[in-house]
VEXLO-680023 format. One line per field, with one value per residue (C-alpha): residue number from 1; x, y, z. Coordinates in steps of 0.05 Angstrom, whole numbers, always signed. Each point is the difference from the previous one (the first is absolute). Layout:
num (NUM_...)
px (X_...)
py (Y_...)
pz (Z_...)
//
This chain:
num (1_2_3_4_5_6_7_8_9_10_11_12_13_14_15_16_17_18_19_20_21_22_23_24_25_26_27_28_29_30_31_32_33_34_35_36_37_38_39_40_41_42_43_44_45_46_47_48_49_50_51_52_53_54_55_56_57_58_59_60_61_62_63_64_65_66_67_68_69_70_71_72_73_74_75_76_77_78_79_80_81_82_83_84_85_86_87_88_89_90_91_92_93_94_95_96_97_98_99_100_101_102_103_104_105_106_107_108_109_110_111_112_113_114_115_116_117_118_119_120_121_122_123_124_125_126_127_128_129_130_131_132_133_134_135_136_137_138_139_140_141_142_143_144_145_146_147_148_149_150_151_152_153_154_155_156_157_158_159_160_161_162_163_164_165_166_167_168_169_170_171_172_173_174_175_176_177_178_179_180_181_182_183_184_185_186_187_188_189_190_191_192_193_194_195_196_197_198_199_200_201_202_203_204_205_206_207_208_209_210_211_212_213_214_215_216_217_218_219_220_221_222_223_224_225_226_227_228_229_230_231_232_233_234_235_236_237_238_239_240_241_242_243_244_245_246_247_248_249_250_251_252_253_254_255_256_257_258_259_260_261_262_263_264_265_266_267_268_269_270_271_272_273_274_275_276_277_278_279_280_281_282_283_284_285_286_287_288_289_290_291_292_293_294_295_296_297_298_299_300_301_302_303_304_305_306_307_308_309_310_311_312_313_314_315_316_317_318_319_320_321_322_323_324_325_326_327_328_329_330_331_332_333_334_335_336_337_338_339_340_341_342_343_344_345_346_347_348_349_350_351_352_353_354_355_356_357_358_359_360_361_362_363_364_365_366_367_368_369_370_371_372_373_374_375_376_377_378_379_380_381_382_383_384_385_386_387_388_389_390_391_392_393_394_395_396_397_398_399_400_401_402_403_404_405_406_407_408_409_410_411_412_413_414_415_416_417_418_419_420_421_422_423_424_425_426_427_428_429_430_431_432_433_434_435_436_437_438_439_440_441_442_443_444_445_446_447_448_449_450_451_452_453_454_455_456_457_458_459_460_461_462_463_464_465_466_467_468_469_470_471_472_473_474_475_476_477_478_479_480_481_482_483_484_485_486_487_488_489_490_491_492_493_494_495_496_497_498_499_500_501_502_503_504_505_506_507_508_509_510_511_512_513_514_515_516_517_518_519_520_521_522_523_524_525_526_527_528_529_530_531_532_533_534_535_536_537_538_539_540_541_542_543_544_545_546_547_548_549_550_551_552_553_554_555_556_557_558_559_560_561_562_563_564_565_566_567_568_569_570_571_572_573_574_575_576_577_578_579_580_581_582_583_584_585_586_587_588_589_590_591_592_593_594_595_596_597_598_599_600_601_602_603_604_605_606_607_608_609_610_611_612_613_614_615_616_617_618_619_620_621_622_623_624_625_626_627_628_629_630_631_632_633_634_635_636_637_638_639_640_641_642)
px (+2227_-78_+16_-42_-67_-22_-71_-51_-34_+24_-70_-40_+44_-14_-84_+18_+37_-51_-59_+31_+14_-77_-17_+50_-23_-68_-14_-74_-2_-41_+35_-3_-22_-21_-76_-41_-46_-69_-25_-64_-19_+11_+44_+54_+75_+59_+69_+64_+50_+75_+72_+29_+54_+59_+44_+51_+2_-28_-15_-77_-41_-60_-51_-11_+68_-24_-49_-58_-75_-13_-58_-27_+30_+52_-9_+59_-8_+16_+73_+37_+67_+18_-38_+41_+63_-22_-9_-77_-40_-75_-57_-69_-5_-52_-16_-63_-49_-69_-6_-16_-11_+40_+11_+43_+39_+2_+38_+45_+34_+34_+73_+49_+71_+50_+78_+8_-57_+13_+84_-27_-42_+45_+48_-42_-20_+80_+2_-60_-36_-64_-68_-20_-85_-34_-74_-24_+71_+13_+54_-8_+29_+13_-17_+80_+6_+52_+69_-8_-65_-39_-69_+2_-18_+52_+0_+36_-2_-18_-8_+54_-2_+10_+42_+55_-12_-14_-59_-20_+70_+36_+71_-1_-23_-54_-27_-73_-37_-53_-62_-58_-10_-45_-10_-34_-27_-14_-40_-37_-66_-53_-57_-37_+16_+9_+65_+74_+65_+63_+35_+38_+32_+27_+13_+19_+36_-5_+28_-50_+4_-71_-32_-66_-32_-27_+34_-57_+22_-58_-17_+63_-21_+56_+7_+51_-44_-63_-18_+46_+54_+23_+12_+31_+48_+20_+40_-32_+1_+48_+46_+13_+72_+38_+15_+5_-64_-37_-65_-10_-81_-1_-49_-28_-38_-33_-28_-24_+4_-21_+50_-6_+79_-28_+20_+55_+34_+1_+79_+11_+7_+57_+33_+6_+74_+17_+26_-11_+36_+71_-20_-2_+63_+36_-29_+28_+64_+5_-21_+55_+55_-23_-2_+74_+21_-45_+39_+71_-23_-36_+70_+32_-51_-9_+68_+67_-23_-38_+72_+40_-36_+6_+65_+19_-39_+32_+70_+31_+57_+21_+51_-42_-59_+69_+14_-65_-9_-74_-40_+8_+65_-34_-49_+38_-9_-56_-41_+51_-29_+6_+23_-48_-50_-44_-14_-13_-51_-36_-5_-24_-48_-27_+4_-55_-40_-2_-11_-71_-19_-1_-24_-61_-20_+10_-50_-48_+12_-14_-74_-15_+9_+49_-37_+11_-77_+36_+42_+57_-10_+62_+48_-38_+4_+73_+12_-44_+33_+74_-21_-27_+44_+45_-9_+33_+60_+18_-11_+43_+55_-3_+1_+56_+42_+1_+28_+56_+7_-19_+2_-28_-71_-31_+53_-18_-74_+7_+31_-49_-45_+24_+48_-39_-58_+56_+24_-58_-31_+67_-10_-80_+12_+53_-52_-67_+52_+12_-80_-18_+50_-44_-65_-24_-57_+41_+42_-24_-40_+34_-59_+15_+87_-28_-46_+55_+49_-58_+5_+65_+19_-73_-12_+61_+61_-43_-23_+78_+10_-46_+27_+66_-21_-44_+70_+46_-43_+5_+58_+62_+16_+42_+46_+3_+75_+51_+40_+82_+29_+55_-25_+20_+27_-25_+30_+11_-60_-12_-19_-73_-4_+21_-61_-15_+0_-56_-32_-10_-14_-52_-43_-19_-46_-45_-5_-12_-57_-39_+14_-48_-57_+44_-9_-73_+0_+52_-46_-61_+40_+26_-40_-63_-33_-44_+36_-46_+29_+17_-9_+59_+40_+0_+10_+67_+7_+1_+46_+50_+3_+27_+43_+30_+9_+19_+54_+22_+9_+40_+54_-2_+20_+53_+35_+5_+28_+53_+18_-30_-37_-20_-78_-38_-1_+21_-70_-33_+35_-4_-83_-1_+43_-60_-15_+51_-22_-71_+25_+43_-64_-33_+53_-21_-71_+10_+38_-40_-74_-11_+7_+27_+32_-3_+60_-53_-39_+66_+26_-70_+4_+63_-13_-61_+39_+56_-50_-30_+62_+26_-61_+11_+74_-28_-54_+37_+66_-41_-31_+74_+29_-55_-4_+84_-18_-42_+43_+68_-39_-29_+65_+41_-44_-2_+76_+30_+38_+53)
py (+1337_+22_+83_+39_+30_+71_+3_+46_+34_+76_+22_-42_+33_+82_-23_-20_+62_+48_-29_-3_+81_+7_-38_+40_+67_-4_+17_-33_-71_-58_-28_-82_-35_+58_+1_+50_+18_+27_+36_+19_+66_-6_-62_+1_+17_-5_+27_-47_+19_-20_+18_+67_+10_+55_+18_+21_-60_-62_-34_-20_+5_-30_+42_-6_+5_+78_+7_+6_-15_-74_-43_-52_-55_+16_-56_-4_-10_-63_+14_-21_-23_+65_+48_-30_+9_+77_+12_+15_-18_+2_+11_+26_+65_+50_+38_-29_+42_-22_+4_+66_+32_+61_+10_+54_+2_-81_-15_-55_+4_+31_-11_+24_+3_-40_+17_-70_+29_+86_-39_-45_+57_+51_-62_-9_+76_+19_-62_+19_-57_-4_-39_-52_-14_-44_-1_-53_-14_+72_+31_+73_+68_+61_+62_+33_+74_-16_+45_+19_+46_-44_-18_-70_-44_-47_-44_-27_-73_+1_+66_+23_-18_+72_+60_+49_+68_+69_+17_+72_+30_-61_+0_-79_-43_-47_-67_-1_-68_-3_-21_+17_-35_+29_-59_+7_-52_+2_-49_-24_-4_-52_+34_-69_-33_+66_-43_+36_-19_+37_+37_+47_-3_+75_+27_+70_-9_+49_+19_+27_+11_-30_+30_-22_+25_-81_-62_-56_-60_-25_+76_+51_+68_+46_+70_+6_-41_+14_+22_+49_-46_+10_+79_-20_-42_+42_+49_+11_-66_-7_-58_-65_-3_-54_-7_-36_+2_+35_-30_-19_-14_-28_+18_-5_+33_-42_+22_-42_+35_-21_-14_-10_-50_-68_-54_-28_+69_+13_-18_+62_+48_-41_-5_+69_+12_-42_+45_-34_+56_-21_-70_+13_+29_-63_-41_+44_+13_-69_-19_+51_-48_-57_+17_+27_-66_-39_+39_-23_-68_-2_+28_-54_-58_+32_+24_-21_-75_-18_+19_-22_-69_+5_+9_-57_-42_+12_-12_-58_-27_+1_+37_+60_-8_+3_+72_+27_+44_+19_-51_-56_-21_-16_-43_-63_+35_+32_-52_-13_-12_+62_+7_-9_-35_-27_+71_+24_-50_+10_+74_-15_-41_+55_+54_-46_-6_+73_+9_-50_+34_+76_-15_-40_+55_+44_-32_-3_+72_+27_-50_+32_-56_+40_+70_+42_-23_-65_+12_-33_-33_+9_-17_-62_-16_+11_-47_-47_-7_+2_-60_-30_+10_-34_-53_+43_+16_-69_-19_+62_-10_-73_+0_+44_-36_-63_+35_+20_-73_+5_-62_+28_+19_-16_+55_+47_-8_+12_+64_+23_-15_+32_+53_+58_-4_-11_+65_+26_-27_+21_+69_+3_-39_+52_+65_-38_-8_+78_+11_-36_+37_+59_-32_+13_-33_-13_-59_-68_-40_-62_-41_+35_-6_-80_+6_+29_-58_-52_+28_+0_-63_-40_+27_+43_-55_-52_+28_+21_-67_-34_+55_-13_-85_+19_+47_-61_-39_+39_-20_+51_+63_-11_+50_+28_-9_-45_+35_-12_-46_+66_+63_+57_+62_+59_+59_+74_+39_+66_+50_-2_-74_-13_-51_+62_+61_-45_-27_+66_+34_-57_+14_+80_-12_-43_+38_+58_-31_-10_+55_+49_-52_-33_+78_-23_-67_+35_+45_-47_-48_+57_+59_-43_+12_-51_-27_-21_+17_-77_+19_+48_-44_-66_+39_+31_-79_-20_+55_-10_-72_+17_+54_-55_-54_+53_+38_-74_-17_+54_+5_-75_+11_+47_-48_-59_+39_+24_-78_-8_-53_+7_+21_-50_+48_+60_+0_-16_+59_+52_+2_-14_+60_+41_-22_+46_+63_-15_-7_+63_+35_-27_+37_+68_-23_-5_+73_+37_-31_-28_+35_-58_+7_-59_-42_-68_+41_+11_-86_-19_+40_-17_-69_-5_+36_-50_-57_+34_+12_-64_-25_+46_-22_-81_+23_+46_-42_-62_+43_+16_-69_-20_+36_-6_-74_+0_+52_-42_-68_+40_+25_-56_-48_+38_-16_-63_-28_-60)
pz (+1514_-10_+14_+46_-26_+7_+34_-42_+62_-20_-26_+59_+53_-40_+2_+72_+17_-33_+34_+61_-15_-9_+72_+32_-15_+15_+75_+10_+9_+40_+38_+1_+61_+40_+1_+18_+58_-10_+58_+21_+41_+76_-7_+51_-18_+38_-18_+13_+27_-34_+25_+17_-55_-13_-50_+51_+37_-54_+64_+8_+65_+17_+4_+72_+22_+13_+51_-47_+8_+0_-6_+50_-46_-46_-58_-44_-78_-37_-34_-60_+0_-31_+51_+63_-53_-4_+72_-13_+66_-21_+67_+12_+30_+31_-60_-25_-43_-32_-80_-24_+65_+22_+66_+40_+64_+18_+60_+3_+63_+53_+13_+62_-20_+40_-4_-45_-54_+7_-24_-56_-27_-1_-32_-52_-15_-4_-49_-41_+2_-35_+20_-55_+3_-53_-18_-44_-23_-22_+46_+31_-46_+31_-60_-2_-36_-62_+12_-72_+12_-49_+11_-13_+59_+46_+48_+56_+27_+76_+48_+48_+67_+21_-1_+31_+6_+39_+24_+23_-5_+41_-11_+15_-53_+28_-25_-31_-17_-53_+43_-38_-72_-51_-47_-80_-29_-69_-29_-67_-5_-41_-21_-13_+71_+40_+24_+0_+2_+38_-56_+51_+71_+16_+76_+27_+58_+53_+77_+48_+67_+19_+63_+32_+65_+31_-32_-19_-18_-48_-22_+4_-13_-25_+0_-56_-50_-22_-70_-9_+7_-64_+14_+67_-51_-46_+55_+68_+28_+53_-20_+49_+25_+10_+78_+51_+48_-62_-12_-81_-27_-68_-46_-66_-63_-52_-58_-74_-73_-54_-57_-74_+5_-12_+44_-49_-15_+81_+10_-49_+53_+38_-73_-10_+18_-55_-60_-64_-36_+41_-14_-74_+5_+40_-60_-56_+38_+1_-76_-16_+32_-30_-69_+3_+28_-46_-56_+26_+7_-71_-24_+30_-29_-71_-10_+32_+26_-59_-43_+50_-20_-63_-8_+49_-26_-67_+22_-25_+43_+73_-8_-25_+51_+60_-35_+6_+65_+48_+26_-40_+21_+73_-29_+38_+66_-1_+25_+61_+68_+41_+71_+48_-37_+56_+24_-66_-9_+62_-11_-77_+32_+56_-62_-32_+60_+11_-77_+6_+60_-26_-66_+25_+58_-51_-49_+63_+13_-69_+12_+54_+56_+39_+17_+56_+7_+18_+61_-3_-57_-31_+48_+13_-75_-4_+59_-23_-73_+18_+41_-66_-45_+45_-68_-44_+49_-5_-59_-45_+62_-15_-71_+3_+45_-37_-64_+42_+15_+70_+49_+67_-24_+71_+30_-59_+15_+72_-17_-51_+61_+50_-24_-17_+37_+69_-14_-9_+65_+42_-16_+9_+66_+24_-23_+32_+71_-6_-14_+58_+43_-17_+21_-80_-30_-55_+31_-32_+57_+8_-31_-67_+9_+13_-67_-37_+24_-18_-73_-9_+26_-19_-70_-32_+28_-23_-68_-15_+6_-52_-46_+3_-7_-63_-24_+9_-38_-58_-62_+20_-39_-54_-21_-74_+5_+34_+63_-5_+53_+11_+24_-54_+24_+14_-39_+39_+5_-13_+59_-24_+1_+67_+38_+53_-52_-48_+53_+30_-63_-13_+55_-16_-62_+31_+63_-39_-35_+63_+54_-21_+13_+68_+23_+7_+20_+58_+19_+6_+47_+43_+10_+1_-74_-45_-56_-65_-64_-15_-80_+9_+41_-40_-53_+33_+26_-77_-15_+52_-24_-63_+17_+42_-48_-58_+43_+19_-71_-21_+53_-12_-68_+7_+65_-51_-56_+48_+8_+79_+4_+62_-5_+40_+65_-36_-35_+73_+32_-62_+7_+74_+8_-9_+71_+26_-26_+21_+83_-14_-31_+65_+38_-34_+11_+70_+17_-47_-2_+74_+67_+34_+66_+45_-6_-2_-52_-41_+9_-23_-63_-23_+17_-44_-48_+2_-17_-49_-44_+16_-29_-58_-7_-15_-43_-42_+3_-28_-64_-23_+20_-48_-53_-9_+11_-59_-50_+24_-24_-66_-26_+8_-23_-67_-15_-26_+48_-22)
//
């Protein structure tokens, strides 16, 4: 039998990985698909308004679920797929400003709290919600002083709602709301058209208790703002409590800078929290692992197989080949059917639809498709492809299947189907039921749950399908070897070689590969930070795929020359055990990064969590089933076999 080739792709994958280094560490980019907007002086602008979000909570609120100013007509914005998914809810509001005109003390509105708003506001200030606006696609920052004392500029996403605190030596602590909005914008200019683009979107937010001596409707005149509003500001305003029966005007600030960012290098500022120094570090941590497994599995290749071989191979009888010990003498069972083998399939199958799906978002990422400029661009990518590669579920699980001389490939399809993405959907079904108990924006409409549905069942069940046909139609896998009719037995095995000690063992490596870098994508998911570094991530991606198949290889080694046979799932389970330790590191995540306290709050993290290292267990567990797939098939193939 013709053996197994090695593919020559080591020096395309290093050029890969090295360029890929280069994108990843430069910070200005254009972004793809996001034109910009010229504007002219005096053209009218008018902020959006988005969802209230927390980190306490993670539950989104429309924007006017408080009792804030609204216009005649609130006009919602078109949203992707992956907007609704986020819980972003995009309207017009009364904030409108002309180009490159300041103007000061702007009333919005005037507001008389009710019992139902003084509770939602005081709610939402305990909760520390913030208030996301958007102008020209750029969302809001708020200018935060770094705990370190350094001079370097932050921002925060979104300002607070309001505040607790004394006020004039009152024992009580009262509730505050930010009412008046002093809004930057920073923009680029073209000295050839006089035209400028938004470059910036900054606000001060501010609580003043406005007073005014005659209330006019078209033309309020206020006593507390004037033009020195901005001394009144900065410590003798009065602020504007929270109560019931108080009275609450809304106002606003506007003023335009000019700015020497250009428009592709504006996303910088929102991309400052990233530090490429601890990203560096992720990526050497995790080179480091690599090249000591790489060196126990080139020890393996170059030195004990490769004499192992040729020894066998020089042995002349039977009778000397039956003295010889390790994992030769398994070669008649090593190709045995395992238990289980329909499941095993099916989650092959879902490991190499998840595989397609990250690798291809990822390559979209690193182009520059999927940009926070994009909202909600990712998630609807993700979606999208899983439901794609629907193909390629079938067709590995199918493939598969029939070399384990499987009859019921409808049922096996079904499964590959329907499996995974059942789970999946039981869970997210249960968390959107609790988000909708809480009146969040963040529960799916039932349009999208019935879009959802419509791609599962109309494209992914149908795709899986014509996979798995094209996969039966292909010749069987033959084996290198011929599997005994009797099952050989299993020797004793040592303590360290027990299935739950390797598989265990297994999982750490590639965990530890990628949890300086999950520390990051953690914190962008839950405490409500951009995510861009897609160089460094594919990069970790790349690494944690070897670190899976290498650390799968080894153990896989060391279990056959102990005489157990037994590696099909063993080889699933020792990379997907990394799965564990990343929901465990979510459970340190969760007491020692987030301030959760709301027992919905606390269900719908872990049960994101929960899909998110299943989803990690399939992927992971499909690399090692793999790459032991492939060194089982290379090794034994290399051996004459009578």
């Amino acid at each position: 039998m013709e053996k197994p080739k090695l593919s020559g792709t080591t020096k395309t994958m290093a050029t890969l990985i090295f360029t890929l280094l280069l994108i990843s560490s430069a910070h200005s980019f254009y972004l793809p698909g996001v034109a910009p907007r010229d504007f002219q002086r005096r053209d009218p602008l008018t902020v959006k308004v988005n969802k209230l979000s927390s980190t306490k909570t993670q539950l989104p609120y429309d924007y006017y679920f408080l009792k804030y100013c609204k216009p005649k007509k609130i006009v919602n914005s078109a949203e992707n797929l992956g907007e609704v998914l986020r819980g972003d809810r995009i309207e017009n509001s009364v904030y409108q400003f002309e180009m490159r005109e300041d103007s000061s003390c702007k009333v919005a509105c005037r507001i008389k709290l009710d019992a139902a708003a003084t509770k939602n506001f005081r709610e939402k200030i305990d909760d520390e919600y913030r208030v996301n606006l958007i102008l020209d696609n750029l969302p809001v920052a708020v200018h935060r002083q770094r705990r370190d004392g350094s001079q370097s500029t932050t921002y925060e996403h979104g300002f607070r709602v309001g505040f607790k605190g004394n006020y004039q030596g009152s024992k009580e602590e009262k509730y505050f709301i930010n009412n008046h909005l002093s809004f930057r914008v920073m923009y680029h200019k073209d000295p050839e058209t006089n035209s400028a683009r938004i470059v910036g979107f900054e606000v001060n937010p501010n609580s003043i208790n406005h007073e005014y001596k005659q209330w006019d409707e078209k033309n309020p005149q206020l006593t507390t703002c004037n033009k020195d509003t901005k001394n009144l500001v900065q410590g003798t305003a009065v602020p504007q409590e929270v109560d019931k029966g108080k009275e609450v005007v809304f106002t606003y600030d506007v003023t335009f800078k000019e700015s020497d960012i250009k428009w592709a290098s504006r996303w910088d500022t929102y991309l400052l929290m990233n530090d490429d120094q601890i990203h560096w570090f992720s990526i050497i941590n995790s080179l480091m692992i690599v090249l000591f497994l790489s060196g126990m599995v080139a020890m393996i290749m170059m030195r004990t197989l490769y004499r192992d071989i040729a020894n066998y191979n020089q042995l002349e009888t039977q009778d000397e080949a039956q003295e010889e010990t390790g994992w030769k003498l398994v070669h008649g069972d090593v190709f045995r059917a395992p238990v289980n083998t329909g499941l095993l399939c099916v989650y092959i199958g879902t490991g190499v639809q998840i595989f397609g799906m990250t690798l291809v978002t990822m390559i979209f990422a690193l182009l520059g498709f999927l940009s926070p400029s994009n909202r909600g661009g990712l998630m609807t990518a993700m979606v999208l492809l899983w439901v794609f590669m629907g193909l390629f579920a079938g067709y590995s699980s199918a493939r598969l299947y029939k070399m384990f001389k499987g009859t019921e490939w409808k049922k096996n399809t079904l499964k590959t189907a329907f499996m995974f993405p059942g789970i999946l959907f039981a869970i997210f079904f249960v968390l959107n039921a609790l988000i909708w108990g809480e009146q969040s924006s963040g529960a799916v409409p039932f349009g999208t749950m019935f879009a959802l549905v419509f791609l599962w069942f109309g494209i992914s069940v149908p795709l899986v399908f014509v996979g798995s046909y094209l996969g039966f139609k292909k010749p069987t896998i033959e084996d290198p070897v011929k599997t005994n009719k009797i099952p050989r037995q299993i020797p004793e095995q040592a303590w360290y070689m027990k299935p739950v000690f390797s598989i265990l063992i297994g999982g750490i490596l590639p965990f530890g590969a990628v949890f300086i870098e999950l520390f990051f994508i953690l914190t962008s998911i839950w405490l409500n930070q951009f995510y861009y570094i897609f160089g460094f991530l594919f990069i970790v991606f790349v690494i944690l795929l070897i670190t899976c198949a290498e650390i799968t290889i080894v153990l896989c080694y060391f279990q056959l020359c102990s005489e157990d046979y037994h590696w099909w799932w063993r080889s699933y389970l020792t990379a997907g055990s990394s799965a564990l330790y990343l929901f465990l590191y979510s459970i340190f995540y969760f007491f020692t990064k987030l301030e959760i306290t709301k027992f919905v709050s606390g269900i719908l993290y872990f049960g994101y969590m929960i899909i998110i290292s299943y989803a990690f267990f399939v992927l992971t567990g499909t690399i090692g089933f793999y790459a032991c797939f492939w060194f089982v098939r290379k090794i034994y193939s290399s051996v004459k076999i009578d």
